[in-house]
KESEDO-848792 format. One line per field, with one value per residue (C-alpha): residue number from 1; residue in one letter; z, x, y. Coordinates in pm, whole numbers. Example, Ala and Ser with C-alpha at 12.3 -4.5 7.8 and 13.67 -1.06 7.14 Angstrom:
# KESEDO-848792
i c(1;2) $
aa c(a;s) $
up c(780;714) $
east c(1230;1367) $
north c(-450;-106) $
***
This chain:
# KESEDO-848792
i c(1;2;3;4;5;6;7;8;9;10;11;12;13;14;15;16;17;18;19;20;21;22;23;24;25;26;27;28;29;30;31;32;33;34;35;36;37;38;39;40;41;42;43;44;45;46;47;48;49;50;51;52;53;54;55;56;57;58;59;60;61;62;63;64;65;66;67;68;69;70;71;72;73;74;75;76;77;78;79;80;81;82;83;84;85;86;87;88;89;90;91;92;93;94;95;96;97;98;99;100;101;102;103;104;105;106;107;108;109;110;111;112;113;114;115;116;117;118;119;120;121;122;123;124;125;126;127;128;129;130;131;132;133;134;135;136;137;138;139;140;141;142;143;144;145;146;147;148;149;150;151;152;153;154;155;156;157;158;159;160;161;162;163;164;165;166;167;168;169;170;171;172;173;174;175;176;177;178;179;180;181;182;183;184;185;186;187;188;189;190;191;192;193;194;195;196;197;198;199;200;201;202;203;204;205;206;207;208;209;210;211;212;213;214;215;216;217;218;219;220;221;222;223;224;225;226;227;228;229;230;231;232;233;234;235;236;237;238;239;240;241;242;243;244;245;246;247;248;249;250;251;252;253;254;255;256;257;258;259;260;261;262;263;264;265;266;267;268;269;270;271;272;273;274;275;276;277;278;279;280;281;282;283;284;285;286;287;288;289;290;291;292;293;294;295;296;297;298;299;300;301;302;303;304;305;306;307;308;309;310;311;312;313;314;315;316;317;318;319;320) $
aa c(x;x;x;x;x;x;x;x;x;x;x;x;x;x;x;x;x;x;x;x;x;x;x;x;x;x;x;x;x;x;x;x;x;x;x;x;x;x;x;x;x;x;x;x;x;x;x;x;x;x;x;x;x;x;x;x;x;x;x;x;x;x;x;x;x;x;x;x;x;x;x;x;x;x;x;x;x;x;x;x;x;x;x;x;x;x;x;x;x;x;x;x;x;x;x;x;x;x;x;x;x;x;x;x;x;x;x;x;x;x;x;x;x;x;x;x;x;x;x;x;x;x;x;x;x;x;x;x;x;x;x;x;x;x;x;x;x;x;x;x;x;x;x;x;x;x;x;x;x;x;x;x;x;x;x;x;x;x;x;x;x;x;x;x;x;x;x;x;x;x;x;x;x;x;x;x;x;x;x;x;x;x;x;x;x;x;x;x;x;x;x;x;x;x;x;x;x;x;x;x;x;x;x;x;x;x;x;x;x;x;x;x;x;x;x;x;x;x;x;x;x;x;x;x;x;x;x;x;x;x;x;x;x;x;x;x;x;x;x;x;x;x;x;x;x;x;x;x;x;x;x;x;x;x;x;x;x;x;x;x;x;x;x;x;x;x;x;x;x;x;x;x;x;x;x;x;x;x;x;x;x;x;x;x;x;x;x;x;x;x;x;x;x;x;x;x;x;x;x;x;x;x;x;x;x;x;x;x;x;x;x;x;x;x;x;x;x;x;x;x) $
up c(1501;1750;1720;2013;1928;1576;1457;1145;947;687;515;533;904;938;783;965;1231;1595;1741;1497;1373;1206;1436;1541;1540;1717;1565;1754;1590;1357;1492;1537;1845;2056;1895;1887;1539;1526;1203;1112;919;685;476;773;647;441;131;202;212;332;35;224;408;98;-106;117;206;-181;-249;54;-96;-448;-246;-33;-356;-558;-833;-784;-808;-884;-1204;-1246;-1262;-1130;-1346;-1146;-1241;-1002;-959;-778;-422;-425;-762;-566;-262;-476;-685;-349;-187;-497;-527;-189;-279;-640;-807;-1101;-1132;-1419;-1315;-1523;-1429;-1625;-1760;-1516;-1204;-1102;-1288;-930;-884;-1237;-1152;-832;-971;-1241;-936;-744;-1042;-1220;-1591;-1649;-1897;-1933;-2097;-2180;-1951;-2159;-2378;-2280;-2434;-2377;-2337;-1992;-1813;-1608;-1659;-1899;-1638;-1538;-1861;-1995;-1658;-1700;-2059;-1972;-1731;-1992;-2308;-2117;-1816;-1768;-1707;-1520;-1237;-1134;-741;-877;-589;-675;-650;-383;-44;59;-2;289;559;578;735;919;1079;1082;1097;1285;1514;1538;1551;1805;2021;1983;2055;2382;2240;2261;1870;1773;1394;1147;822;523;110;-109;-416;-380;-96;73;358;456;463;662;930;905;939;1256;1457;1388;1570;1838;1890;1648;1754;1552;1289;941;717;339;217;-169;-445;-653;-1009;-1278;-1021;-1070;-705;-820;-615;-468;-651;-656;-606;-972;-1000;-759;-1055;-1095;-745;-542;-227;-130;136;120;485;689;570;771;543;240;204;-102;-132;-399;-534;-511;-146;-145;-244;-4;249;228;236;568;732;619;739;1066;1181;1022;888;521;406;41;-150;-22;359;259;144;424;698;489;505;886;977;760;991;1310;1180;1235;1585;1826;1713;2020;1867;1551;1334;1000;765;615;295;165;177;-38;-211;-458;-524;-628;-938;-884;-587;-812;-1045;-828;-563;-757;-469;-422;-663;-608;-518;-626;-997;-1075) $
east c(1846;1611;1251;1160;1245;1179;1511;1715;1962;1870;1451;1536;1600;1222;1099;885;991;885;1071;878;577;336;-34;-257;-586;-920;-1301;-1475;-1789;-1777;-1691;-1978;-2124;-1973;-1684;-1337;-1156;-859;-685;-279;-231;25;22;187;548;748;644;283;224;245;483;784;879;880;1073;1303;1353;1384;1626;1854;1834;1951;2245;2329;2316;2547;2254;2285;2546;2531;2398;2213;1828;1604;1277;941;585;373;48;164;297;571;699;714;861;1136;1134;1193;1462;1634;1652;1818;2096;2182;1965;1781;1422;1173;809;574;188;-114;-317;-608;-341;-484;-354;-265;-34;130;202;403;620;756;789;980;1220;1092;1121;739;602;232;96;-285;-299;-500;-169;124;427;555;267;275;466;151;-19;128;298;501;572;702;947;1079;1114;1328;1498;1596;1660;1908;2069;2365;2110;1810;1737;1419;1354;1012;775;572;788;1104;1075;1204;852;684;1029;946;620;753;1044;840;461;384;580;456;112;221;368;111;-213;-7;-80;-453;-542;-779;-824;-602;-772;-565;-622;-479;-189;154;51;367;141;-90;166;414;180;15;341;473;112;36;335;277;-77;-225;-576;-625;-788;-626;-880;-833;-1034;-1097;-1284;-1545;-1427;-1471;-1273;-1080;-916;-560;-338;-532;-637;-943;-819;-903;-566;-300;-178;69;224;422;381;61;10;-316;-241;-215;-457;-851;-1118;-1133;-1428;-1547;-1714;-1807;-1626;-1775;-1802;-1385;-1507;-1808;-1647;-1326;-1602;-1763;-1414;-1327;-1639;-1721;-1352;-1149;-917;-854;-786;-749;-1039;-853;-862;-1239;-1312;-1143;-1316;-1665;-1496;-1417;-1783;-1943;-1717;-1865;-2229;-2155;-2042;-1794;-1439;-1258;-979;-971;-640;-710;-392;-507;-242;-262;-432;-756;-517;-398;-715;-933;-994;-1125;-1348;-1512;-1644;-1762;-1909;-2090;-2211;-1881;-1886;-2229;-2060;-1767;-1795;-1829) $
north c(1033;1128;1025;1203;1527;1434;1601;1377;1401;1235;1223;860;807;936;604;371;134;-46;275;544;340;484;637;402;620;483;536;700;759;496;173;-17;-75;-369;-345;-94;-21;155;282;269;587;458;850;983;752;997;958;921;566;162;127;326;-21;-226;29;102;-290;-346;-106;-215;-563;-438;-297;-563;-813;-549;-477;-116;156;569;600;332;288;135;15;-122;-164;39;192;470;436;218;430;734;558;407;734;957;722;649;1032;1024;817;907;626;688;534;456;417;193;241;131;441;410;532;895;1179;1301;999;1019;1393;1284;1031;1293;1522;1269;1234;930;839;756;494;504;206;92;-215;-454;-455;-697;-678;-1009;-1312;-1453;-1193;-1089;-740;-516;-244;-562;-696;-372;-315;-669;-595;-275;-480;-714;-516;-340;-473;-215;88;-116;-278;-444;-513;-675;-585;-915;-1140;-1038;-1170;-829;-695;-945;-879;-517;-590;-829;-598;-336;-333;-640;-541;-198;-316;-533;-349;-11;-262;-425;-772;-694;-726;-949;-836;-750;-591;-513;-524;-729;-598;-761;-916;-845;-651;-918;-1200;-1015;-848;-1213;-1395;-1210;-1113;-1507;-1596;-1418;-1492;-1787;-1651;-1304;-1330;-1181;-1030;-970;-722;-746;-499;-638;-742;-480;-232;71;124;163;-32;-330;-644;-898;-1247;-1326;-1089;-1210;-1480;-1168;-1224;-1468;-1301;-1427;-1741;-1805;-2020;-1727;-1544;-1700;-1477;-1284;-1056;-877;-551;-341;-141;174;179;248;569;661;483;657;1023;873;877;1224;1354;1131;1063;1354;1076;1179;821;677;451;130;263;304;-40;-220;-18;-106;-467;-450;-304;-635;-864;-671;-653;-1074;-1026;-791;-716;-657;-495;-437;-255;-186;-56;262;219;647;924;1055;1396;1106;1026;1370;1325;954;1095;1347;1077;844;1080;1351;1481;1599;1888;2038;2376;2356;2475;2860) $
***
């Protein structure tokens, strides 16, 4: 491969590493004064988002442990991105994959994953098939997993270490290594946790000093993808050690934050990019951040049809 020239063999040389890391993108005409924010543009892996590294990691663990072959499947609760991940690499090398998502995951999303080649099981989340497997998208994979064992496989996102040593192969380093050792913030969301607590675990070791900031929705939320604290009893990924502050903010402002960076910074970022840069101008509004890296997890073209409800202002015009 040649990451210069940017010419591959192979879609899956292109994924994300210290030697192709994803952009690091400054504000300009949003970071708050006294302080510098720069955005990690995690769309621009691939297959459009932060969960490339963990489903690529997963999947290489699968193979390495001799729990996948051609023709068989692999099943994995999702809301979206680390389906299609899995979906797209599994496509790659001759796996078959079967995507479980709750019924509040954008139509946009659910749409992708069938494009991508997954089996798709839409489920009303409030229903659990099997009492005290977690939510129900994860209860019905493991259930899948379990019923039949010769045609699934589940990597189980929320629970396999290989989730937290992508980030820290990867993006730690990258962040690392793009900031020169100058980063004094680290803001992220919280899902599987397997972001936070591997950027956390290797930026941490290099420098005990920066601060690792947890952004988190209000409860009640619909952001597809992230999780309130109250929700992380699904995951085993989180260290709660490594992790110095975790700030809440409403919901709503994923979605009018994510419209201020589109229209102030040109950076067409998801509803989770939007609440952790509303969470990372709070922490400034306290004091400076001298260098601040927030991980923009997607892009907002998942998101549309979410958008248009919660910013109405969005479709004045835009209806014959």
């Amino acid at each position: 491969m040649d990451h210069g020239a940017r010419v591959y063999e192979s879609v899956l040389e292109m994924l994300p590493s210290e030697e192709n890391p994803s952009p690091l993108v400054r504000l300009n005409r949003l970071s708050p004064e006294g302080s510098t924010l720069w955005a990690k543009l995690e769309w621009m892996n691939p297959f459009g988002s932060v969960k490339d590294r963990a489903a690529s990691a997963l999947i290489e663990a699968l193979e390495r442990e001799g729990r996948i072959s051609a023709g068989k499947s692999i099943v994995e609760p999702t809301s979206g991105n680390t389906g299609l991940s899995l979906a797209a690499i599994a496509s790659v090398k001759g796996y078959g994959m079967r995507a479980v998502v709750p019924n509040k995951v954008p139509l946009e999303k659910k749409a992708l994953l069938k494009l991508a080649g997954a089996e798709l099981d839409v489920i009303n989340d409030n229903l659990c098939p099997s009492p005290g497997m977690g939510d129900g998208a994860i209860g019905m994979a493991r259930t899948h997993a379990k019923a039949q064992p010769d045609r699934y496989v589940m990597p189980n996102q929320y629970e396999n270490r290989a989730n937290v040593e992508a980030h820290i192969r990867t993006t730690g380093p990258e962040i690392w290594r793009q900031t020169d050792g100058k980063i004094t913030h680290l803001f992220t969301s919280l899902g599987t946790c397997g972001t936070v607590t591997g950027c956390a675990t290797f930026l941490k070791q290099k420098n005990p000093g920066i601060r690792i900031v947890a952004i988190q929705p209000s409860e009640g939320h619909d952001v597809p993808g992230i999780r309130n604290k109250s929700e992380l009893h699904v995951t085993k990924l989180y260290d709660e050690s490594l992790v110095d502050e975790v700030i809440e903010i409403d919901f709503e402002r994923a979605y009018t934050g994510a419209m201020e960076l589109a229209q102030r910074e040109g950076l067409l970022a998801g509803p989770s990019s939007g609440l952790i840069f509303e969470g990372a101008k709070r922490v400034a509004s306290r004091g400076p951040v001298g260098f601040g890296v927030m991980i923009f997890c997607d892009s907002i073209f998942k998101y549309m049809s979410s958008m248009l409800r919660h910013v109405p202002a969005l479709k004045e015009g835009t209806e014959a």
